[in-house]
C-alpha positions in Angstrom: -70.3 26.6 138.3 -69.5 23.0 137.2 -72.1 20.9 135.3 -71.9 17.0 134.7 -71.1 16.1 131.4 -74.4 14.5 131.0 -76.4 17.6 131.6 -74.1 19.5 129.4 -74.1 17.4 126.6 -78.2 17.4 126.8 -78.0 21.2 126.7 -75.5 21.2 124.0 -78.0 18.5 121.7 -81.1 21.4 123.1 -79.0 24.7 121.8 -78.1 23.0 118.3 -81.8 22.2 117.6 -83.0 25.2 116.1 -79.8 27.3 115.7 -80.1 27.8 111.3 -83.2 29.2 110.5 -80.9 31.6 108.0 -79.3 30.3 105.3 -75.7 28.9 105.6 -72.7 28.4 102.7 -71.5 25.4 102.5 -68.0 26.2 103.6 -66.5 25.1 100.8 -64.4 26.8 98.7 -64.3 25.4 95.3 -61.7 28.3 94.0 -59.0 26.5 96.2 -59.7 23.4 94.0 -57.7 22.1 91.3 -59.8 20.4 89.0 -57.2 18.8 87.1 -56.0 16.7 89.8 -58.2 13.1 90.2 -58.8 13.6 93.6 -59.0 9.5 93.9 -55.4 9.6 93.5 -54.1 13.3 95.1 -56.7 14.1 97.1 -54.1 17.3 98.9 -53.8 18.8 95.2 -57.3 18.5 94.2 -58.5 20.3 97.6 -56.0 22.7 98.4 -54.8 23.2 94.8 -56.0 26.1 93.6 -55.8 28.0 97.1 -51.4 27.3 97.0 -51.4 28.5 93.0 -53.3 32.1 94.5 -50.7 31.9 97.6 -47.0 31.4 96.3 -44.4 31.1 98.7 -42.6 34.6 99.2 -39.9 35.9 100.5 -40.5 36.3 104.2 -41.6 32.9 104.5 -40.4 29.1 103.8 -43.8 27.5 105.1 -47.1 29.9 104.2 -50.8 28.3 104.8 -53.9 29.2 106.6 -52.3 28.8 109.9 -50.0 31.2 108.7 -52.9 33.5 107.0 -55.1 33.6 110.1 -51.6 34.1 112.5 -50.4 37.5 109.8 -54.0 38.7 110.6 -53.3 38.1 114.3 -50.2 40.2 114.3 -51.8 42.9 112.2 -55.3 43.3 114.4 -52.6 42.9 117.6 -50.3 46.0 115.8 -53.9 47.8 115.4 -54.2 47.5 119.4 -50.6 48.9 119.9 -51.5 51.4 117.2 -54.4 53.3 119.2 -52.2 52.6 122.4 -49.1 54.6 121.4 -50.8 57.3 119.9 -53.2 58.4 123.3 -51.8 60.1 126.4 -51.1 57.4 128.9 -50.5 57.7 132.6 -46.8 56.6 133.1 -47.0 53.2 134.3 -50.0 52.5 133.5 -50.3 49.3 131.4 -50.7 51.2 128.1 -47.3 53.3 129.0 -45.8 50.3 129.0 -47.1 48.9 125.6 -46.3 52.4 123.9 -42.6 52.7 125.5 -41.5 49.2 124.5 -42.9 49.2 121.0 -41.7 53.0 120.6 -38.0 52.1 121.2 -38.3 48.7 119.0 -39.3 51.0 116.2 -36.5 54.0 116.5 -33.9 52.3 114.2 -31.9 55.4 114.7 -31.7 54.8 118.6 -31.2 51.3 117.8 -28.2 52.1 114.9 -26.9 54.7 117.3 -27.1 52.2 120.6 -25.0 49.6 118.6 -24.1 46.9 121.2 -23.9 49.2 124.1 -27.1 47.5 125.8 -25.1 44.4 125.5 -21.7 45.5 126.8 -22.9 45.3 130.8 -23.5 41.7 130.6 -20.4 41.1 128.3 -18.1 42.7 130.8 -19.9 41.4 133.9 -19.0 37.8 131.9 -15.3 38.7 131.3 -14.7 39.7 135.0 -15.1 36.1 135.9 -11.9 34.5 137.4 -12.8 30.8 138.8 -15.8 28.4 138.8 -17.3 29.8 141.6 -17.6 33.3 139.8 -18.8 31.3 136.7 -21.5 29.5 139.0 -22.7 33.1 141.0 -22.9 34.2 136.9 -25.0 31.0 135.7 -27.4 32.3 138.4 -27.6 35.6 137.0 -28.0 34.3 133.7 -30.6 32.1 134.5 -32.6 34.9 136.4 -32.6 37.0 133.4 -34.0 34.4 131.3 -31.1 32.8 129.3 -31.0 29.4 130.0 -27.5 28.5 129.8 -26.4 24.4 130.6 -29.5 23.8 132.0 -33.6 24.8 132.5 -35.5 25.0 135.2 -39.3 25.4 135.1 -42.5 24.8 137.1 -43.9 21.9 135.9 -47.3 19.2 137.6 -45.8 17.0 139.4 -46.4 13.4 137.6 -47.2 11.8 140.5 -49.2 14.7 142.3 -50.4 16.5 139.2 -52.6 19.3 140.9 -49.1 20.3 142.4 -46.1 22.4 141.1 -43.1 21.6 141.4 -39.3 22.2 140.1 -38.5 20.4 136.5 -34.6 20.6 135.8 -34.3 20.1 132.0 -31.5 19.7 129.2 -30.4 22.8 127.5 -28.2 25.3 126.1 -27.6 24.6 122.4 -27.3 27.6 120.0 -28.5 25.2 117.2 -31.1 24.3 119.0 -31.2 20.3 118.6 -28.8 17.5 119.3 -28.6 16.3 115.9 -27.2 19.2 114.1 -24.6 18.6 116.7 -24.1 15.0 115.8 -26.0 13.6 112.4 -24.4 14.6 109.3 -27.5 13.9 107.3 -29.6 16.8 105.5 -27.5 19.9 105.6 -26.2 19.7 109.6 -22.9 19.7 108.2 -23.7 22.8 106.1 -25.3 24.5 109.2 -22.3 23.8 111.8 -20.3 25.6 109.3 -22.5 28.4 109.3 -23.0 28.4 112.9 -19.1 28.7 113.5 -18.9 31.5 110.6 -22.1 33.6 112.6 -20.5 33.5 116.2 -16.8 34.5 114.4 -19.0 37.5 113.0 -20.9 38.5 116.0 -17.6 37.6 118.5 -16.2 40.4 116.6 -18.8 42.7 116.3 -19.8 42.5 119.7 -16.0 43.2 120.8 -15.9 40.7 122.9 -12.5 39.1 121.0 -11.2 42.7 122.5 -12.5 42.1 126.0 -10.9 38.6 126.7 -7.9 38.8 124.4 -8.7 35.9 122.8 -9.6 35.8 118.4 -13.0 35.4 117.4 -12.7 32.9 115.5 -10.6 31.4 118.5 -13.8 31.8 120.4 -16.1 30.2 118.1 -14.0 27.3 118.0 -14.2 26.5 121.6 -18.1 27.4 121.9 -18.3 24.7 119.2 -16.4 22.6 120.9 -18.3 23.2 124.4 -21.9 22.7 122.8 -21.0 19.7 120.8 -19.5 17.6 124.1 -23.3 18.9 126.2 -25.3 17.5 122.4 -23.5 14.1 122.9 -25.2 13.9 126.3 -28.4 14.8 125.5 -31.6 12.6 124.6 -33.0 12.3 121.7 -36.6 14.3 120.8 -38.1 10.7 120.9 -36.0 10.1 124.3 -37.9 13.0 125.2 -41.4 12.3 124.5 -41.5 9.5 126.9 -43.6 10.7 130.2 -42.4 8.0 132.4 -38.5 8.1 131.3 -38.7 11.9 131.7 -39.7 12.2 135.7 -37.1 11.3 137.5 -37.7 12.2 141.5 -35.0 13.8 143.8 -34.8 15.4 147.1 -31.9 18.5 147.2 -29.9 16.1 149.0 -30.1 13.5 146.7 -29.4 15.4 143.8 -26.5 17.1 145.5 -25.1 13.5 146.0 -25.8 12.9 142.3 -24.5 15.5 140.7 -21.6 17.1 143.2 -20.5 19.6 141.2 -23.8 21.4 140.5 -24.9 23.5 143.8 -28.4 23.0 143.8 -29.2 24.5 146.9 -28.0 27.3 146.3 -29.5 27.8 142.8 -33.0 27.1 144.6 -32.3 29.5 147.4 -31.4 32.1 144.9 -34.2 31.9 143.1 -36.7 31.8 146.3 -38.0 28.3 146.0 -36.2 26.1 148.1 -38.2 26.8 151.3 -41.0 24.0 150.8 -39.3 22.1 148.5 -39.6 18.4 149.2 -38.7 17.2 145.8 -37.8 18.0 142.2 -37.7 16.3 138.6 -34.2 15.9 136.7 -36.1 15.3 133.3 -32.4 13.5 132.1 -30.0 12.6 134.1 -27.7 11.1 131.5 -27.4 15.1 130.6 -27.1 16.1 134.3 -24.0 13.4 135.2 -22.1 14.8 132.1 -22.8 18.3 133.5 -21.7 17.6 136.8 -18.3 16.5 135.0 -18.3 19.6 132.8 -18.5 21.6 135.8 -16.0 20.3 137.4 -13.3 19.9 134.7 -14.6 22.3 132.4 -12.2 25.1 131.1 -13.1 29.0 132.4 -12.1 30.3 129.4 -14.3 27.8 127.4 -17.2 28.7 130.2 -16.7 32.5 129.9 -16.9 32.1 125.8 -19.9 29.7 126.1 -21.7 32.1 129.0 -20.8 35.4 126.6 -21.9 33.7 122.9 -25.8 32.9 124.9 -25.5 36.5 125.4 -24.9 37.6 122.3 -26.9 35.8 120.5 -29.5 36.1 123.0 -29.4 40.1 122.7 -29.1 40.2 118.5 -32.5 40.8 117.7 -32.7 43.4 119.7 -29.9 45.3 118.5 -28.7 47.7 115.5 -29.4 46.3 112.1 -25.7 44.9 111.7 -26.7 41.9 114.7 -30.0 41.7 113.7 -29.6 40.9 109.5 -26.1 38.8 111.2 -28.7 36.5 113.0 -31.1 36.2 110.5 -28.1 35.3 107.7 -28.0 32.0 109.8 -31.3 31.5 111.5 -33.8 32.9 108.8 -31.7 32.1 105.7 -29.9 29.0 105.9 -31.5 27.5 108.2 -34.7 28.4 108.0 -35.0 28.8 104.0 -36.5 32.8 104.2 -35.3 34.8 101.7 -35.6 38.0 103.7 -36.6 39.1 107.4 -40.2 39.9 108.5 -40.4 43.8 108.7 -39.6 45.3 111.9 -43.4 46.4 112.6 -43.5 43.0 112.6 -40.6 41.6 114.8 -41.4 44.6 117.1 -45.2 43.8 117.6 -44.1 39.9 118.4 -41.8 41.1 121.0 -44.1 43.5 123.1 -46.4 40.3 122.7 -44.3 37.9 124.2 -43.7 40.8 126.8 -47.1 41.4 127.6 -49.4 38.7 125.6 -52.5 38.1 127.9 -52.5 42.3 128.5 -53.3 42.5 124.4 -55.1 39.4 124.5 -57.8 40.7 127.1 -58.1 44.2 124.0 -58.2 41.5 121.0 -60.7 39.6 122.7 -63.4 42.5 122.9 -62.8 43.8 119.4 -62.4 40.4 117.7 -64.4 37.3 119.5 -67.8 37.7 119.1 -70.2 35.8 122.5 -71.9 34.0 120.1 -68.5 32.3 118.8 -67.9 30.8 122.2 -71.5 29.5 122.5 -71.5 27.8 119.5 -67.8 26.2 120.1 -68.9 25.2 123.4 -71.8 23.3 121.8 -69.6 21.5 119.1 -67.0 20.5 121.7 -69.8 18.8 123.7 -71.0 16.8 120.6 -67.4 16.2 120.4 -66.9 14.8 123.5 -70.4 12.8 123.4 -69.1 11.0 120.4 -65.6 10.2 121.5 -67.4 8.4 124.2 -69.2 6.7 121.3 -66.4 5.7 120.2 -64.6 4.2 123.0 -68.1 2.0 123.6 -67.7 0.6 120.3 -63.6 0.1 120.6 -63.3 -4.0 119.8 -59.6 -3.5 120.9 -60.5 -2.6 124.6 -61.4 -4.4 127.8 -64.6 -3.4 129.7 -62.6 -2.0 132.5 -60.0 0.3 130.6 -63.1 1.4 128.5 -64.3 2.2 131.7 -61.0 4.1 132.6 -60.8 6.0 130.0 -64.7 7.1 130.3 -63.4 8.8 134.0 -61.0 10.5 132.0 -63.3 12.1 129.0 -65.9 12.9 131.7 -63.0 15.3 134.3 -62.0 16.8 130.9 -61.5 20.6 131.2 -62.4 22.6 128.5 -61.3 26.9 127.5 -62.8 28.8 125.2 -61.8 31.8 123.6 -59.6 33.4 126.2 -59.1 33.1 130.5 -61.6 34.2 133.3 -58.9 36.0 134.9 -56.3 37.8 132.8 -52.6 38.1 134.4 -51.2 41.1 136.2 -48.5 42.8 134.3 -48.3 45.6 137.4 -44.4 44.4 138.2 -43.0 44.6 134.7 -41.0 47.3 134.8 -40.5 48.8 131.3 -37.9 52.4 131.3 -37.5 54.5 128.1 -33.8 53.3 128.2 -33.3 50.9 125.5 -35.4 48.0 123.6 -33.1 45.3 124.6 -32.8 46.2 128.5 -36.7 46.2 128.5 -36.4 43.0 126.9 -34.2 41.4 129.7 -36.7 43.1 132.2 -39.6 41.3 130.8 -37.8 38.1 130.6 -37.0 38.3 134.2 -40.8 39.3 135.0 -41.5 36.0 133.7 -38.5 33.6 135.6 -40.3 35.5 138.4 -43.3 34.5 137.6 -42.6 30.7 136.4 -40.4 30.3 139.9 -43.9 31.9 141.7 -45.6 28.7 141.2 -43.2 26.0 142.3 -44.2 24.2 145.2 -47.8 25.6 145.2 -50.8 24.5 143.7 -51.1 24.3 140.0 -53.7 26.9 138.7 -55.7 25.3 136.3 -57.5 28.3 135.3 -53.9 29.5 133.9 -53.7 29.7 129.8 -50.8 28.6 128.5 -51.9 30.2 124.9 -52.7 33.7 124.4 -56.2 34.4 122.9 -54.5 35.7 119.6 -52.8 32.8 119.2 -53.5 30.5 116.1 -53.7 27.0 117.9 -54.8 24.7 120.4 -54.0 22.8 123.1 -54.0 19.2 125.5 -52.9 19.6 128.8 -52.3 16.3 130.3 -51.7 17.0 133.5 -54.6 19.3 133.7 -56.3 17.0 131.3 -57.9 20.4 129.5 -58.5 21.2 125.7 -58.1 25.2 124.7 -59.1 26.6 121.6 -57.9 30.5 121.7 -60.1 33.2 120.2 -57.7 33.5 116.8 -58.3 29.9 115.8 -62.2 30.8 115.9 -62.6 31.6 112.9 -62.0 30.5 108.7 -61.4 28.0 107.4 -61.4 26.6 111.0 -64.6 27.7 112.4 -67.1 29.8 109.8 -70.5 30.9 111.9 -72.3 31.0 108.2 -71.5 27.5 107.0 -73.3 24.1 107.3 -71.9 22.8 110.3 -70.5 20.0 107.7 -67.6 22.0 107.3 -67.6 23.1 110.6 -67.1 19.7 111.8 -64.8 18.9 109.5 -62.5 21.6 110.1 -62.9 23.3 113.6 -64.3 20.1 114.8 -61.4 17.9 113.9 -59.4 19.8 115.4 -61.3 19.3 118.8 -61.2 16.2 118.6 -57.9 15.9 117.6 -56.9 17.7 120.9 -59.5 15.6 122.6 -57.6 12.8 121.2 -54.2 13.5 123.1 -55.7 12.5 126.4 -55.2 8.8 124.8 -52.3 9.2 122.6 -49.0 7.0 123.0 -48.1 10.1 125.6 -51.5 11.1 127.3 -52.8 7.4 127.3 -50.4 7.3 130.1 -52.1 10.2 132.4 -54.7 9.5 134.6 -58.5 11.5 135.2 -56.5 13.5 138.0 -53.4 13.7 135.2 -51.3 11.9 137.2 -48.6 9.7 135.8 -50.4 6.3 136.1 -50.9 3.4 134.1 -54.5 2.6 133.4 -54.6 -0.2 130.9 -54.5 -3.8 131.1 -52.1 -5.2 129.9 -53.9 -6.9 126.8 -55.6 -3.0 126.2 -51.9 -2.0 125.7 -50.5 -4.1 123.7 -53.3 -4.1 121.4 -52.9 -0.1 121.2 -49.6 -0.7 120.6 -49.9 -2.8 117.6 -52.9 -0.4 116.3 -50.3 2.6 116.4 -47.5 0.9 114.3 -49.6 1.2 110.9 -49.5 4.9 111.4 -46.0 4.7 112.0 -45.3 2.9 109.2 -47.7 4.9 106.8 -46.2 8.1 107.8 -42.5 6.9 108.0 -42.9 5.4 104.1 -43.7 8.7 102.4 -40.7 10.1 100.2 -41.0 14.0 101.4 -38.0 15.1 99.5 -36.1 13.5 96.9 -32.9 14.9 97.7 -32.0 16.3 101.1 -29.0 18.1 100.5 -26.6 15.2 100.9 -27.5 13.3 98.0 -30.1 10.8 100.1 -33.8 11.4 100.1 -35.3 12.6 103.4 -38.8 10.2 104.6 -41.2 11.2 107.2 -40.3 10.4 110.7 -43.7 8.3 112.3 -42.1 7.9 115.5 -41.8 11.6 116.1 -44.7 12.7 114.6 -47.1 9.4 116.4 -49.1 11.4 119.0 -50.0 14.0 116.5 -50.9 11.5 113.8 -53.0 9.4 116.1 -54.7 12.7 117.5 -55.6 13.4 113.6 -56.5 10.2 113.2 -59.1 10.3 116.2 -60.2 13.6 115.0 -61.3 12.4 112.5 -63.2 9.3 113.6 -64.8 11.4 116.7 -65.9 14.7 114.5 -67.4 12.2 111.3 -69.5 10.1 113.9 -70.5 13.6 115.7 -71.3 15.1 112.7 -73.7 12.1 111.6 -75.2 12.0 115.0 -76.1 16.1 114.1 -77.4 14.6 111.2 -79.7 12.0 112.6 -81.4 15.2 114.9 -81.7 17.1 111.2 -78.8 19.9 112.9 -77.3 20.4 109.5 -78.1 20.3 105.9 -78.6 16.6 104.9 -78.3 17.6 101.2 -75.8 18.5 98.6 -74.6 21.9 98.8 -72.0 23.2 96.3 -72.6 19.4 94.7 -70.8 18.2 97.6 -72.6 16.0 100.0 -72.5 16.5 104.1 -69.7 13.6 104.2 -67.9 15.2 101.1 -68.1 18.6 102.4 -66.7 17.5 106.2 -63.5 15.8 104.5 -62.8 18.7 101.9 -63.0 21.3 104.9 -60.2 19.1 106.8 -58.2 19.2 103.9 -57.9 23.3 103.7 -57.1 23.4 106.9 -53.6 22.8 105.4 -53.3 23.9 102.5 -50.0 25.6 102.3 -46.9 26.1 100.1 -43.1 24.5 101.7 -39.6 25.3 100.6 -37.0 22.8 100.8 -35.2 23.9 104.1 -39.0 24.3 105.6 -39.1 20.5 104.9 -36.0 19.7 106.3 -36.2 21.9 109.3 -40.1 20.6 110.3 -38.9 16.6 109.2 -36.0 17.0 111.9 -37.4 18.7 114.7 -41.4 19.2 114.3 -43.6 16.2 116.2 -46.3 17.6 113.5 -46.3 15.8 110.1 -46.1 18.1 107.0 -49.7 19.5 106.1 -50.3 17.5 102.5 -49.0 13.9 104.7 -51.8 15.0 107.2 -53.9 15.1 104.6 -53.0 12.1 101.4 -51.3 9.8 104.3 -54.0 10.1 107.2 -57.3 10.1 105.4 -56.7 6.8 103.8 -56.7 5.5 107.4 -60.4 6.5 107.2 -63.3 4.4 105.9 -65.7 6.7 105.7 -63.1 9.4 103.7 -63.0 6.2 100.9 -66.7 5.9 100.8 -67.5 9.8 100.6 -65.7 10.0 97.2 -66.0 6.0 95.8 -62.0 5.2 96.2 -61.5 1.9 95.1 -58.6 -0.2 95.3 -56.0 1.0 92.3 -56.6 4.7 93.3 -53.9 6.3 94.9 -55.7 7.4 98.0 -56.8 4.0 98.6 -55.7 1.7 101.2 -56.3 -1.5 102.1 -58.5 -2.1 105.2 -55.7 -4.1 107.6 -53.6 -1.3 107.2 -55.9 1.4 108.1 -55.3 2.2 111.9 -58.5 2.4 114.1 -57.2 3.7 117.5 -60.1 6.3 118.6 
């Protein structure tokens, strides 16, 4: 049953009234301190200190905090579930059967050893066989309806002008390295990882026998892959290209498309994969990409194709395969690109994969033996104070006009809110999982879930559909839902403690409400409507004024020196384009969860003294700051710099609280500290 925001924000001011008549910590932890940093000038080291000296870095990792911390407890309590699944007598088929059989046959390295890359030879040969363009095309199709994405995605996706409607989104793809710019830009250590990439696919070409199928060398075949991928990574946008909503949606019936882009049969790909009856329209999210396919398809080499087609299988298949794939991919992936020192432990890898296979079927056990009712009922409550003071907040915005502050009040108000984990839980009774092998139950599973992501085009989108798992350690904006979703895992320390002052509750768990509250008006959700249609809301003065507001965090985050040298003799600087929605979301987190908290303190709904010799306002900013405590290796800063829209946890701590009055008159910082920032710089969006 829906309730107005008014009467749920009255309940929520009711509930929190007389919730701590026990006595609460503070929710600080003064053993992650280190004391000999002045926190007026490194406020990061002085918080979060003490907790990275007790958490070194180790080998299986090249970023570890308390994401990290709570996500390893995840896996564990989720390898717990499969534990007591595996080990009781299960009705074959039944959902439990299914659990045991997969996980069973990930852990039999023996199988595995003895399998080699048999699993993979059908799909190797079945690629071979192909003689002309047509075969390659009937193969794309099979390809694609297994999961592996080659050239080109296609998902179901709002549409931006008709958001409570699916329909088809055709989007760039296909790159083994992932991004663009390892493709292109020789800065950091691209250069260093093409070679590596070339030196994996030699490896694997061979191993795989595939140089033995098509008669041509391995490293022949690596060559031409390279080659392939390099000319589609010269087409593609850019990740800023590709966080622009309105340069993203790009409208075309089948027949228009097919004039566009002659060479690519889209007809026939939606009639194979059941969606073009009731298709009126789809989205070609860049068509810059798309003309440069349709001249790759139509000039493009076989021989090139077939090597491109059989590497995404490969490579697709490794993990999944004897050791000798598996330690091949992670030389490249783990190692140098990704700075671990040594894979996570198959329990591990094994426990991901049946999650990924069947997430919401564990989620729905995790929930009852982890997520406590009265965690839900108390989140519920903060997110409504939340959402009360972000509508504070927009009141009091000097910046805006009457009638986009009335806009944007529409929007906050139709704001759809999850908790914990879904109403309904998904239906895993199609998945068919055989005690065959590990990697042909994975390639079942991922074509469960084409099935199911083609299933909703051209039908209403479900907006009581999670696109988190409960166990997950996250959250989530939506904006063409416009929902927030906090899963159950995130519900918990140093997020979200139910025996601490709510101080520290607000300045952990409830930053990060607000934060995701906050996206609706970033530089990306600013642009979605109440409905979360694609629609421009603002006036014209309202925008440009946000506009100038949002280049001091741009500036402030693109300044900071994150490494001094980034492989290629140049130091490496934050990106504050890339990272701009996140930072402004932080930044309104902030602003929102401080002015909730002292409206909880003007009803006398948290402790008003010191606790810990912190006050409420120190204790709210010290709590934000654990939330990222963490230790980085070098290739984690490169890697999250280059690709990650996040900032790196100490810049979301020493770069956006300065941006914050109220942080500098918590703890006295003057001007001549180095937290301190002079007040025209400080950006005041939300």
């Amino acid at each position: 049953m829906k309730k107005t925001l008014l009467s749920i924000a009255t309940m929520a001011v009711i509930a929190t009234g007389c919730q701590h008549k026990a006595a609460l910590t503070s929710g600080v932890d003064t053993d992650n301190f280190d004391t000999t940093a002045r926190l007026e000038d490194d406020f990061y080291q002085f918080a979060c200190g003490g907790w990275m000296a007790k958490n070194p870095l180790d080998a299986e990792h090249s970023r570890y905090g308390a994401f990290d911390v709570l996500a390893e407890n995840a896996l564990k309590n989720i390898n717990e579930i499969i534990d007591s699944v595996k080990v009781a007598k299960n009705a074959a088929g039944s959902l439990e059967d299914k659990i045991a059989t997969m996980y069973n046959l990930g852990m039999d390295s023996a199988k595995l050893q003895a399998d080699g890359m048999e699993p993979l030879r059908p799909f190797l040969e079945e690629i071979n066989n192909v003689k002309t363009r047509e075969e390659m095309w009937a193969e794309l199709l099979r390809m694609h309806k297994r999961g592996n994405m080659v050239l080109f995605g296609v998902f179901g996706e709002a549409d931006k002008d008709d958001a409570k409607q699916c329909i088809a989104w055709a989007y760039q793809g296909g790159l083994g390295l992932g991004d663009r710019d390892y493709y292109l830009l020789d800065k950091g250590k691209n250069a260093l990882f093409r070679q590596g990439y070339v030196a994996m696919m030699e490896k694997e070409f061979s191993m795989a026998g595939y140089d033995q199928m098509s008669g041509i060398r391995a490293d022949k075949l690596a060559q031409m892959v390279m080659a392939f991928e390099t000319r589609l990574a010269k087409a593609m946008n850019t990740r800023l290209e590709n966080r622009d909503p309105q340069g993203t949606f790009n409208r075309y019936t089948v027949d228009e498309a097919q004039k566009f882009t002659p060479n690519i049969d889209w007809k026939n790909y939606f009639s194979t994969m059941n969606i073009l009856d009731g298709m009126k329209s789809f989205n070609i999210a860049q068509p810059k990409y798309f003309a440069e396919l349709d001249r790759v398809m139509k000039d493009a080499d076989v021989e090139v194709m077939k090597a491109y087609f059989a590497w995404h299988e490969i490579v697709s298949a490794a993990p999944y395969l004897s050791d000798d794939f598996v330690n091949a991919s992670f030389e490249f992936y783990g190692k140098l690109m990704g700075g671990r020192e040594v894979n996570r432990p198959r329990w591990k890898r094994v426990t991901g994969t049946v999650e990924g296979a069947m997430g919401e079927a564990l989620g729905q056990l995790y929930v009852q033996k982890h997520f406590p009712a009265e965690a839900k009922k108390r989140m519920e409550t903060l997110v409504q104070n939340l959402i009360v003071a972000l509508g504070q907040r927009i009141d009091n915005a000097a910046w805006m006009t009457d009638s986009t502050k009335a806009n944007a009040h529409k929007k906050l108000e139709t704001i759809y809110v999850k908790i914990g984990y879904p109403e309904k839980w998904r239906d895993y009774s199609k998945l068919d999982i055989q005690n065959d092998s590990y990697y042909a139950n994975v390639v079942r599973s991922n074509e469960f879930d084409m099935d199911y992501n083609f299933s909703k085009i051209n039908k209403p989108v479900d907006k009581d559909e999670w696109l988190m798992t409960p166990q997950t350690v996250n959250a989530y904006y939506n904006p063409t839902t416009n929902e927030i979703c906090f899963p159950a895992a995130i519900l918990q320390p140093p997020f979200f403690n139910m025996n601490a002052d709510e101080a520290a509750n607000y300045g952990a768990i409830g930053v990060v409400i607000g934060h995701e509250l906050t996206h609706g008006f970033d530089d990306q959700g600013s642009q979605y409507d109440p409905e979360g249609n694609l629609n421009d809301w603002w006036t014209e003065a309202d925008a440009q004024n946000f506009d100038n507001n949002k280049k001091a965090l741009i500036e402030a985050f693109s300044a900071v020196k994150v490494l001094e040298d980034d492989g290629n003799g140049e130091p490496l600087y934050g990106n504050g384009e890339l990272t701009l929605g996140e930072n402004i979301a932080d930044n309104g987190g902030l602003h929102v969860s401080f002015l909730a908290m002292k409206n909880a303190m003007d009803k006398s709904q948290l402790n008003k003294e010191q606790m810990d010799g912190f006050t409420p306002e120190q204790r709210f900013f010290l709590a934000y700051a654990a939330v990222w405590a963490s230790n980085i290796n070098t290739e984690g800063i490169l890697n999250l710099t280059q690709n990650d829209v996040h900032s790196l946890g100490r810049n979301r701590v020493n770069v956006a609280l300065p941006q914050v009055t109220e942080f500098l008159d918590a703890f006295g910082i003057k001007e001549g500290d180095g937290m301190w920032l002079a007040p025209e710089k400080r950006a005041i969006l939300w």
